[in-house]
Backbone as JSON, one array per atom type, in Angstrom:
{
  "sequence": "XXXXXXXXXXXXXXXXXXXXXXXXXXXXXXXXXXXXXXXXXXXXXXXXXXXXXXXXXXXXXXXXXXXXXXXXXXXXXXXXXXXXXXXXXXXXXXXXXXXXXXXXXXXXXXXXXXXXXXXXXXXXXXXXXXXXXXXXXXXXXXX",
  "N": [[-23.38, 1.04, 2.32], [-20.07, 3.0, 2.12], [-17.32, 1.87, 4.57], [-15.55, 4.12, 6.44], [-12.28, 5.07, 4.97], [-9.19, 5.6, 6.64], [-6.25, 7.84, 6.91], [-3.24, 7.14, 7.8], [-0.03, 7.23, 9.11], [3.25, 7.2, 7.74], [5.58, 6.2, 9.63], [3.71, 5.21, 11.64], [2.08, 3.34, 10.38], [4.26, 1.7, 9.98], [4.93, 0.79, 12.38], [2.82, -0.34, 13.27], [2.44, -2.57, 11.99], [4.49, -3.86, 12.41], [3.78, -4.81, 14.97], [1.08, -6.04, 14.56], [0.61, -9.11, 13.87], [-0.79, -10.29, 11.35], [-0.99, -8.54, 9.98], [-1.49, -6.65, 6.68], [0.49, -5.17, 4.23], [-0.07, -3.95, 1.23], [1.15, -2.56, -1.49], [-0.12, -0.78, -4.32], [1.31, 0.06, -6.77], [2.54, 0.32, -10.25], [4.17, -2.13, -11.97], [6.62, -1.17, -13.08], [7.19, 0.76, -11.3], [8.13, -0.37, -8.76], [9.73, -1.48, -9.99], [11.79, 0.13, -10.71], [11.79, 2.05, -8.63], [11.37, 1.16, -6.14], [10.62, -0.86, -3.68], [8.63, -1.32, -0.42], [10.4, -3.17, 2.27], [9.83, -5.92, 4.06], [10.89, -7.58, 5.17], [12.25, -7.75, 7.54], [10.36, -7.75, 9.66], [9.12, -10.0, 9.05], [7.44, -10.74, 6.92], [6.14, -10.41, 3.3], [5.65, -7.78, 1.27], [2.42, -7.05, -0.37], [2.36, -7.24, -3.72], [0.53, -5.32, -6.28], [-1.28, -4.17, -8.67], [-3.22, -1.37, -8.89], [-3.81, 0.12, -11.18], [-3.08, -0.7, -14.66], [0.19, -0.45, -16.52], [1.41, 1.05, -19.44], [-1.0, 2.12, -20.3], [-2.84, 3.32, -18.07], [-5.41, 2.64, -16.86], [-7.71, 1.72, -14.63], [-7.52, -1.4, -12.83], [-10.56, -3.98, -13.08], [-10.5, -6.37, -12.25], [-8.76, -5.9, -9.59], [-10.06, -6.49, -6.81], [-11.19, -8.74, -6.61], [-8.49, -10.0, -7.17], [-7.23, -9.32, -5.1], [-8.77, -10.39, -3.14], [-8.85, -13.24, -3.91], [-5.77, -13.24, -3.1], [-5.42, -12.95, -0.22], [-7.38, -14.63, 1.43], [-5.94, -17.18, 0.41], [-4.13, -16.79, 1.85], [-5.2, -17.12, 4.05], [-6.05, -15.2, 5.7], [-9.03, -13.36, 6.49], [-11.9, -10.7, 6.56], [-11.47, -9.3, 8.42], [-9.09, -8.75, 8.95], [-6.61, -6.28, 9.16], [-5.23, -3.78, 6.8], [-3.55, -2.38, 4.92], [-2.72, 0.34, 2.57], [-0.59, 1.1, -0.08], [0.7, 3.54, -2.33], [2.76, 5.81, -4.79], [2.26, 8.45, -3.64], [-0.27, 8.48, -2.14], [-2.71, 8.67, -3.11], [-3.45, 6.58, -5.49], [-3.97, 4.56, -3.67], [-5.59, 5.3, -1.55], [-7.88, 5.37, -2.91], [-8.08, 2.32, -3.77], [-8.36, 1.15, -0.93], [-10.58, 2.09, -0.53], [-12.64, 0.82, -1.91], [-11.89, -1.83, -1.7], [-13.02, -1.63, 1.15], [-15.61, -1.41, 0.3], [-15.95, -3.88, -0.38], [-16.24, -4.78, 2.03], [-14.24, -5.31, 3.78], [-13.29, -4.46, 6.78], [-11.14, -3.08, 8.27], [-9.57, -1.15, 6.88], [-6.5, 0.68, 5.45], [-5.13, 3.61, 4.56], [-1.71, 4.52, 3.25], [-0.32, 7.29, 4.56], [1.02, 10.12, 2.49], [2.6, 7.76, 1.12], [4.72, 6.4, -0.8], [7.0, 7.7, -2.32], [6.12, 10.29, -1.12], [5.61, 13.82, -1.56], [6.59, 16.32, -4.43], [9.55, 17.88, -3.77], [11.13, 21.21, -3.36], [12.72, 21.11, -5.19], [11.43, 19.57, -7.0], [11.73, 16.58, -6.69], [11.05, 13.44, -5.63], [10.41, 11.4, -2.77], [12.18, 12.6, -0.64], [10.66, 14.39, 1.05], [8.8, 13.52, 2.27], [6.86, 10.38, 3.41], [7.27, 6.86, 2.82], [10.28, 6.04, 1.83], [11.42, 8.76, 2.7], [11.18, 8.53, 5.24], [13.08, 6.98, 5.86], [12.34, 4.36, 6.46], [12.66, 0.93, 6.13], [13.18, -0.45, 2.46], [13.7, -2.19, -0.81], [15.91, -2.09, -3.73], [13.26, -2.81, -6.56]],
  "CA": [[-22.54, 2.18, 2.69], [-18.66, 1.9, 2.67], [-16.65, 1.71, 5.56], [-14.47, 5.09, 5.96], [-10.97, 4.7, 5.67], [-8.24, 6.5, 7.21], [-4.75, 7.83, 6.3], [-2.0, 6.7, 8.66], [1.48, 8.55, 8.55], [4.57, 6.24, 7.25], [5.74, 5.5, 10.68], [2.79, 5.01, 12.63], [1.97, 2.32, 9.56], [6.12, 0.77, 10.25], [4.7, 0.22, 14.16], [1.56, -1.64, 13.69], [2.84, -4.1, 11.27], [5.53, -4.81, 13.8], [2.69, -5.27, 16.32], [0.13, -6.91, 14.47], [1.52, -10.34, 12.26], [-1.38, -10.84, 10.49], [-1.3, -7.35, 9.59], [-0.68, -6.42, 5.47], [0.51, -3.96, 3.45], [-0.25, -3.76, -0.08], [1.61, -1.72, -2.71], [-0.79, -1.09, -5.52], [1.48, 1.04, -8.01], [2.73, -0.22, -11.07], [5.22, -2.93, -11.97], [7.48, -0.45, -13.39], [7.54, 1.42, -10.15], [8.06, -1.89, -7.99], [11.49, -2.71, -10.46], [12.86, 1.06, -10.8], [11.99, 3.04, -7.99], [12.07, 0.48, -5.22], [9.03, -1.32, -2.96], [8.85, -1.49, 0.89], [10.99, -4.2, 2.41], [9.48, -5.81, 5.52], [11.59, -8.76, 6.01], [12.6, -7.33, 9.08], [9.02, -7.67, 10.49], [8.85, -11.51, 8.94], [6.73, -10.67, 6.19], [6.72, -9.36, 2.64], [4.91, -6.73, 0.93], [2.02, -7.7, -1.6], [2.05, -6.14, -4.87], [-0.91, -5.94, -7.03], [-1.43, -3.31, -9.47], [-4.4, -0.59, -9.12], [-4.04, 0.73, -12.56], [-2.32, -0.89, -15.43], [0.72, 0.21, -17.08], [0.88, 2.18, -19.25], [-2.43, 2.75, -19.85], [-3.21, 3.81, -16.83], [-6.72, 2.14, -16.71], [-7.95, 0.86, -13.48], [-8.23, -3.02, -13.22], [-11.11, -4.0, -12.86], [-10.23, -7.6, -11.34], [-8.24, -5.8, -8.34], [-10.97, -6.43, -5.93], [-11.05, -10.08, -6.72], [-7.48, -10.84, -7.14], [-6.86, -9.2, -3.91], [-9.84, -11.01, -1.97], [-7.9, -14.8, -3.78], [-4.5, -13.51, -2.42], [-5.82, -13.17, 1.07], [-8.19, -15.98, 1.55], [-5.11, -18.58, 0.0], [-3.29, -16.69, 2.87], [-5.63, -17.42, 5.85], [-6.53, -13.44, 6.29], [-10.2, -12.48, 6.63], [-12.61, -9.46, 6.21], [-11.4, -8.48, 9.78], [-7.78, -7.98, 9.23], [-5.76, -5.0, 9.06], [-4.57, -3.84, 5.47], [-2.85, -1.04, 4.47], [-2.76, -0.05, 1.28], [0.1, 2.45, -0.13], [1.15, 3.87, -3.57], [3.01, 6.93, -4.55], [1.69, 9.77, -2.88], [-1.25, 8.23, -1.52], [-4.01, 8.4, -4.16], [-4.17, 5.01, -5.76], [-4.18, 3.65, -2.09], [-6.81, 5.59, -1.1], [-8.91, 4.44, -4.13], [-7.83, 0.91, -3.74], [-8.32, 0.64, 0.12], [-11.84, 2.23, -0.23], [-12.87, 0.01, -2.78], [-12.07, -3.24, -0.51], [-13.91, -1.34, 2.22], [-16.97, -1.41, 0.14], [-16.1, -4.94, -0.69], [-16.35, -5.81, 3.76], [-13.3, -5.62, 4.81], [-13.68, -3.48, 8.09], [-9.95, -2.34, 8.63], [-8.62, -0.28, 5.4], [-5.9, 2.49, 5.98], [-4.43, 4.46, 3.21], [-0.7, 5.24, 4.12], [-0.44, 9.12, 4.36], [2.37, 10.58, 2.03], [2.99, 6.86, 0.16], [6.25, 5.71, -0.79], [7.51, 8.76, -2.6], [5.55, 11.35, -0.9], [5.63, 15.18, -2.44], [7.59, 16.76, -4.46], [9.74, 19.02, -3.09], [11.74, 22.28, -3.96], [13.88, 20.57, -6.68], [10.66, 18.69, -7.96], [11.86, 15.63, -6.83], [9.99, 12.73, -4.79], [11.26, 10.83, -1.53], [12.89, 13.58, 0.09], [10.47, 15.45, 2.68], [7.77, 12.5, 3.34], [6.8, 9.07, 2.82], [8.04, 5.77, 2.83], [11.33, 6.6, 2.19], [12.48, 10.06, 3.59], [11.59, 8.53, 6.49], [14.23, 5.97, 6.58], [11.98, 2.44, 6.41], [13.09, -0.02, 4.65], [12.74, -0.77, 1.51], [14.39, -2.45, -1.53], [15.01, -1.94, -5.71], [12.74, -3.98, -7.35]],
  "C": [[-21.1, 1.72, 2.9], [-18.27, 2.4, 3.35], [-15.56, 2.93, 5.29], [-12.91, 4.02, 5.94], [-9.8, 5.8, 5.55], [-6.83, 6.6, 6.73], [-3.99, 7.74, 7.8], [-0.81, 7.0, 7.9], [2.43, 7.01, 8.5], [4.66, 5.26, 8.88], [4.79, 4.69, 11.63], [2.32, 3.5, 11.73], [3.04, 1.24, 9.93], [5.13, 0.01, 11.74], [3.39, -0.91, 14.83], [1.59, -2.75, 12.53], [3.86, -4.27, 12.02], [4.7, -5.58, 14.4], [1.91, -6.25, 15.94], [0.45, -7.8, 13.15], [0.47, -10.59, 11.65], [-1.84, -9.38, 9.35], [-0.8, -7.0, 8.12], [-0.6, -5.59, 4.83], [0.71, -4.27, 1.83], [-0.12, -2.38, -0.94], [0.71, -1.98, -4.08], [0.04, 0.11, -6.75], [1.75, -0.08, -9.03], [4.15, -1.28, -11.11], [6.37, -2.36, -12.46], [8.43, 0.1, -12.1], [7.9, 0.75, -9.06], [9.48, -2.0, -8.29], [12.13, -1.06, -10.66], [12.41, 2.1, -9.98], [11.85, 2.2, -6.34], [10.52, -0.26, -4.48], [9.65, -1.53, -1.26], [9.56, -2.85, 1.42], [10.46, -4.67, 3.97], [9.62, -7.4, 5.74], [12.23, -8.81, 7.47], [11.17, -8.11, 10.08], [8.5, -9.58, 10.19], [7.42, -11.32, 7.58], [7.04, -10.13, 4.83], [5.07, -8.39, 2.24], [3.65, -7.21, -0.5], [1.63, -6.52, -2.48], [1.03, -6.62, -5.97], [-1.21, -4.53, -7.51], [-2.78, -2.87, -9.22], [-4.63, -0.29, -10.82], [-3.1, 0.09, -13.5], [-1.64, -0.03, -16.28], [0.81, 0.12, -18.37], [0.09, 2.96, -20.08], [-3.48, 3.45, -19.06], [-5.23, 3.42, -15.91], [-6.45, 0.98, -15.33], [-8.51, -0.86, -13.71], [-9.19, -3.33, -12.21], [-11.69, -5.6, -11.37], [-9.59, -7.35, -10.23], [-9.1, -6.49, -7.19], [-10.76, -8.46, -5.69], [-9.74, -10.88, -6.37], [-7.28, -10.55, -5.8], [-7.34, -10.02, -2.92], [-9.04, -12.22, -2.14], [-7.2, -14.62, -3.47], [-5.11, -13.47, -0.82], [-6.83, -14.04, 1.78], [-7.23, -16.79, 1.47], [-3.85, -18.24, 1.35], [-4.13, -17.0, 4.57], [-6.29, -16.46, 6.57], [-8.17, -13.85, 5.39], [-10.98, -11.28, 6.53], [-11.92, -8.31, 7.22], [-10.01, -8.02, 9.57], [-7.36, -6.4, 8.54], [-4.95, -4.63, 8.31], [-4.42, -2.05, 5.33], [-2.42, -0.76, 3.45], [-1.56, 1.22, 0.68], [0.39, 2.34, -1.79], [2.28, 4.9, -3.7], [3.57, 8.06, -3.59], [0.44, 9.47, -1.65], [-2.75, 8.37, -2.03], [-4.37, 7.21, -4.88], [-4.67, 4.32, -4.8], [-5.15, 4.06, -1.91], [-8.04, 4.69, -2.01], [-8.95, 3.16, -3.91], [-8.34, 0.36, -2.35], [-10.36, 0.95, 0.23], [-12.98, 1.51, -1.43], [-13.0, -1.66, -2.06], [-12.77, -2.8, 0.53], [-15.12, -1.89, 1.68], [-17.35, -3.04, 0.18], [-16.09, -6.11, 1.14], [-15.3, -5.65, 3.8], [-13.3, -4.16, 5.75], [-11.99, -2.68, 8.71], [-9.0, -1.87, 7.65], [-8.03, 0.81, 5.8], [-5.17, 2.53, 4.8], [-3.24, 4.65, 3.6], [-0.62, 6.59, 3.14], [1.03, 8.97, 3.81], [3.05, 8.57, 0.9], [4.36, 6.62, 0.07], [7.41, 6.38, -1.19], [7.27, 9.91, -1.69], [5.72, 12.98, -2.03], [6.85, 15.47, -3.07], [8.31, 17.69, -3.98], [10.44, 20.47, -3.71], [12.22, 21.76, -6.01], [12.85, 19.08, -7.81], [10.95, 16.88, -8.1], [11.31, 14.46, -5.42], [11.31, 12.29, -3.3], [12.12, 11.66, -0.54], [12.55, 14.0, 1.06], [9.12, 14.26, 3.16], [7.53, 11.32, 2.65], [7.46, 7.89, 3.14], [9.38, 6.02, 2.93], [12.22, 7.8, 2.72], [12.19, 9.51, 4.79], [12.05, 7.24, 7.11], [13.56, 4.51, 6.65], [12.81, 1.77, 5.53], [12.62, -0.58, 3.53], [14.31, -1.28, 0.58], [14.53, -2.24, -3.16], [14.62, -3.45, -5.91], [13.2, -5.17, -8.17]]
}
């Protein structure tokens, strides 16, 4: 059975990677979206952000090695089943997919961030504006 996992709002995500250093956030969009629309910056906090593709571009086919590569980046880092990963994309649909996918695979603390890095579009059809990673002011950098 896998392990639910929960959506956590932008900020509330910013406050417990302050809090907790072993704590990681993983951007699974594409490498496109990483170098021209920007990725979370959390040098502030003493850490960075790990990126690791859910779906290859652009094909859009899910990789199938995520699970794996993710488990060798966090093992060669010292992190365990137990820590506290947060997984963001977008909007918040690859993450979800991606975080409940390592749930199944044991790790006991998966959160989706709510609203993602763009969040919705809004009136004018355009992202980052009313939620997410960036409308609400974190930091981040272009790729």
């Amino acid at each position: 059975m896998a392990l639910s996992v929960d959506d956590v709002p932008v900020q509330e995500t910013w406050a417990r990677l302050e809090q907790d250093k072993k704590a990681v956030l993983i951007d699974v969009r594409t490498k496109a979206e990483w170098t021209f629309v920007g990725v979370p910056d959390l040098a502030s906090v003493g850490r960075q952000v790990v990126t690791l593709e859910w779906q290859t571009f652009p094909d859009g086919r899910v990789d199938p090695a995520f699970p794996t590569r993710l488990r060798g980046l966090l093992e060669e880092a010292g992190l365990g089943k137990d820590t506290e990963l947060f997984f963001i994309c977008r909007t918040g649909g690859r993450s979800r997919m991606a975080a409940e996918v390592m749930a199944a695979e044991g790790y006991s603390r998966c959160h989706n961030v709510s609203d993602g890095f763009e969040g919705p579009l809004d009136a004018n059809r355009q992202r980052g504006k009313i939620a997410g990673w960036k409308a609400a002011g974190l930091p981040w950098a272009q790729g």
